[in-house]
C-alpha positions in Angstrom: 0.0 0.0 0.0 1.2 3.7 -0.7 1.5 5.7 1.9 2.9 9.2 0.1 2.1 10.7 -2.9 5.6 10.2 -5.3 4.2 12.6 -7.7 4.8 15.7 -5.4 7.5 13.8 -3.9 11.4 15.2 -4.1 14.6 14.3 -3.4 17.4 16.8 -3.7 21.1 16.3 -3.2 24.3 18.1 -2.8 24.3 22.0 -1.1 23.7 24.1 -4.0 20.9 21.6 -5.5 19.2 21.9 -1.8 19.6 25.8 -1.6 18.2 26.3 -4.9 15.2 24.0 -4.4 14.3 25.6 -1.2 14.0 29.2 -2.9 12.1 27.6 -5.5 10.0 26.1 -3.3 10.3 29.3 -0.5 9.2 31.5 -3.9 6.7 29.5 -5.7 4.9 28.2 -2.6 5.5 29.8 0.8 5.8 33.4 0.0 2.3 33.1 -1.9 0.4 32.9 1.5 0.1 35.7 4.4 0.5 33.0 6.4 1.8 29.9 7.4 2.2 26.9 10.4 4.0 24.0 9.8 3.7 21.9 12.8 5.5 18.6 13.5 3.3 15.7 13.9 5.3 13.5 16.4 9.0 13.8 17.4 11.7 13.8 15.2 13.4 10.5 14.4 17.2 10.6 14.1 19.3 8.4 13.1 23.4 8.2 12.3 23.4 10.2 9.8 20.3 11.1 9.4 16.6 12.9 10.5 13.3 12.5 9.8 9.9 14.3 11.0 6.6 14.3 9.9 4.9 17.6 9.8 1.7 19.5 8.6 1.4 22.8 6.9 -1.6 24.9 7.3 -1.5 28.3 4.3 -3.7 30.8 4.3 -4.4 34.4 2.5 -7.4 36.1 2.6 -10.3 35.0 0.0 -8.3 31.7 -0.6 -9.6 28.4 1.5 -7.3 27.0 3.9 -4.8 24.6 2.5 -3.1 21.5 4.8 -0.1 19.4 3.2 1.2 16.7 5.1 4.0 15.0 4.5 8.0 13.6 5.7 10.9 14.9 5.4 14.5 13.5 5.6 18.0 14.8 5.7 20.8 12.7 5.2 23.9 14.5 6.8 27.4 14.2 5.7 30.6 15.6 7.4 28.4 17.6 9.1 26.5 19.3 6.5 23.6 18.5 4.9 23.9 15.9 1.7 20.6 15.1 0.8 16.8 16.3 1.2 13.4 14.3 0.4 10.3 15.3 0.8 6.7 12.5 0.4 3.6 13.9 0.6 0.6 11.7 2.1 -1.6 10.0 -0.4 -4.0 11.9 -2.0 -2.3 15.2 -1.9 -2.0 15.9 -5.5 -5.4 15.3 -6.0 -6.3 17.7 -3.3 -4.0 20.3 -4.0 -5.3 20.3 -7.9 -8.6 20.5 -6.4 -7.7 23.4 -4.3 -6.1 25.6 -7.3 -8.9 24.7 -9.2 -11.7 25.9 -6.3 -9.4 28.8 -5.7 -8.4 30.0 -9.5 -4.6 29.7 -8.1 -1.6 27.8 -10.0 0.7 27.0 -7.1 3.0 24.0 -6.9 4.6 23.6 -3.2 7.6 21.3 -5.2 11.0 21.6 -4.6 12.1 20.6 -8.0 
């Protein structure tokens, strides 16, 4: 069974691949709303090398309806720094999020890449 949605799915690596995604992402997504609460949904789990957390983003702006993504994340760390980013999306959030431009007239794609 699927748990995460690959389409909206990412995985990013190397520094300047990571930076660049998060503007895209920071610019094309983010930015768009007045505001926004990303909230973890349990603890974080480390690892070695590594970090994962489950989260939930609430955006809103005036006149637009509420939109919630939920989804992991997980950083793999290398020599201290961070090597790789990945982002999955629960099922069903492409679907919604289509729905949501559509009932909102807005194009917006929360993707990193």
């Amino acid at each position: 069974m699927r748990t995460v949605d690959d389409e909206l799915g990412c995985r990013v690596t190397g520094p300047e691949a990571i930076f660049a995604a998060l503007k895209k992402s920071l610019d094309g997504f983010d930015r768009r709303f007045e505001r926004r609460r990303v909230a973890l949904r349990g603890l974080p789990r480390p690892g070695w090398n590594r970090l994962t957390l489950d989260w939930a983003g609430t955006y809103t702006t005036a006149g637009w309806t509420p939109l919630v993504l939920e989804g992991t994340s997980k950083v793999l760390y290398r020599q201290g720094r961070i090597a790789r980013l990945s982002d999955s999306f629960a099922v069903g959030s492409n679907e919604m999020l289509r729905a949501w431009s559509t009932q909102n007239g807005v194009d917006i794609d929360p993707s990193y890449v």
